[in-house]
N, C-alpha and C positions, 0 to 999 in steps of 0.2 A: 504494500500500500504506500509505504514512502517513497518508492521511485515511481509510482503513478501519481504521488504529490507534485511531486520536485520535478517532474515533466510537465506538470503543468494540465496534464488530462484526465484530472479526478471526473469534472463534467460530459466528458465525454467517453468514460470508460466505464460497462458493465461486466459484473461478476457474475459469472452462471454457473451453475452446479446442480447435479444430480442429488446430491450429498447435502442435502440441507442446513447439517450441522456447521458448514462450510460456509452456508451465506449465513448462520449466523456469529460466525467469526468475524466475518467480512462487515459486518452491519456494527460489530459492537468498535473494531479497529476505524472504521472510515465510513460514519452515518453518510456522509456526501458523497459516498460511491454508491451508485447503483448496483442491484441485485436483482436478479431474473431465477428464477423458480421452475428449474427442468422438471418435465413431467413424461414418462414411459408407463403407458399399460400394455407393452405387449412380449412376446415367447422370450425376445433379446433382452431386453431388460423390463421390471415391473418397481420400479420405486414406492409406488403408491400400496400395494399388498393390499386392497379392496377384499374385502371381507375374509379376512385374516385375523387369528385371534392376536390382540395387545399392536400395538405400533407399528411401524415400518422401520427398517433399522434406518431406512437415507431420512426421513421426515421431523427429523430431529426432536422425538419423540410424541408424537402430535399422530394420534389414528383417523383416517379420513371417515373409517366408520361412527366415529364420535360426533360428526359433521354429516350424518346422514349421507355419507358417503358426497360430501361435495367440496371438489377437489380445488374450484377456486375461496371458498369459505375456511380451506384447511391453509392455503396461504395467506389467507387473508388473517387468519390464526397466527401465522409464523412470522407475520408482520411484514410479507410482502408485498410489493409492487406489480412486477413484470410476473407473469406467468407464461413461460413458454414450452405450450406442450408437444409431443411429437406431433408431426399434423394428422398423421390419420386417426388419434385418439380424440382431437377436438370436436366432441358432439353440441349442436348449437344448443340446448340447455345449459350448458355451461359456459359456451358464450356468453349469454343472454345472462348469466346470473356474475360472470365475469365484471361485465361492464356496470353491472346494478350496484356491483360494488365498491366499483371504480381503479379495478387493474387494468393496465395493458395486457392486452394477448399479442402473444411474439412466436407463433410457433414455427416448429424447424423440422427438419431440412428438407425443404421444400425444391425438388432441383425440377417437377416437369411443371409447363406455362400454362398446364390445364388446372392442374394444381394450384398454382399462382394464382390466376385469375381469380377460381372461385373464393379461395378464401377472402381476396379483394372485395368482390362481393357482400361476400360475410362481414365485412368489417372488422379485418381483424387492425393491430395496430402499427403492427412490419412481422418480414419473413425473415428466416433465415435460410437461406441458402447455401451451395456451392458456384451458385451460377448467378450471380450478380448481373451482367451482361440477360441471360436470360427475361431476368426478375425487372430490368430495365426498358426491355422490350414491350414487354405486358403491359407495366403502368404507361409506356410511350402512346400508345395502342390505346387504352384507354384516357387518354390525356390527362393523366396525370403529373402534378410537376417531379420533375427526380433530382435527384439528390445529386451532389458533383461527382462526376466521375473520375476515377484515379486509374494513371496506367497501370497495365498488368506488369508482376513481379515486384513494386514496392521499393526497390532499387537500395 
């Protein structure tokens, strides 16, 4: 966190983690860094453990089942912000109960345009990607304004 002070890009740099326990290290070190709230329900990884008896080990001790199973109310618990879930686990109830409660949805890794779009659609708040160039094309397309473009490799 002190060399994301002392560069000057606290404002511009999120913490993401599966590991929950992890943004709340990151929250208690540098409240002015953001923290994004990965979220997996599926064979590769399941963070959440939905109806599971006692906790989730990543959720930093917090059971979604104690929240009636609802997975933005359990960050909203952990005292997050950004929630960003895999995209094909984001079902629009929990959109819908996302924004009720005032997170960003940032879900990932969204690399095909059909994909893109719709979640655009859905209103979510940004993607993440592999394919930025992709994800550029879409919002172009839809005229959307985008964001500045950096050349490839980062030099």
């Amino acid at each position: 966190m002190t060399a994301v002070r002392e560069a000057g890009a606290a404002g511009r740099t999120t913490v993401q983690s599966f590991d929950w326990r992890t943004l709340k290290v990151a929250q208690d070190l540098a409240p002015e860094i953001a923290t994004a709230y990965l979220t997996a329900e599926q064979n590769w990884l399941d963070n959440i453990e939905r109806g599971r008896p006692g906790a989730s080990r990543w959720t930093a001790g917090l059971d979604v089942d104690a929240f009636d199973g609802s997975v933005p109310r359990l960050i909203e618990q952990a005292g997050g912000q950004v929630w960003s879930p895999f995209y094909g686990d984001l079902r629009e109830v929990d959109l819908r109960e996302a924004r009720r409660l005032g997170l960003e949805v940032v879900p990932y890794t969204v690399n095909d345009p059909a994909d893109m779009a719709t979640l655009i659609e859905r209103g979510v708040d940004g993607i993440i990607t592999d394919y930025p160039d992709r994800l550029r094309r879409v919002m172009a397309e839809r005229g959307m304004e985008l964001p500045p473009a950096f050349p490839a490799g980062g030099g």
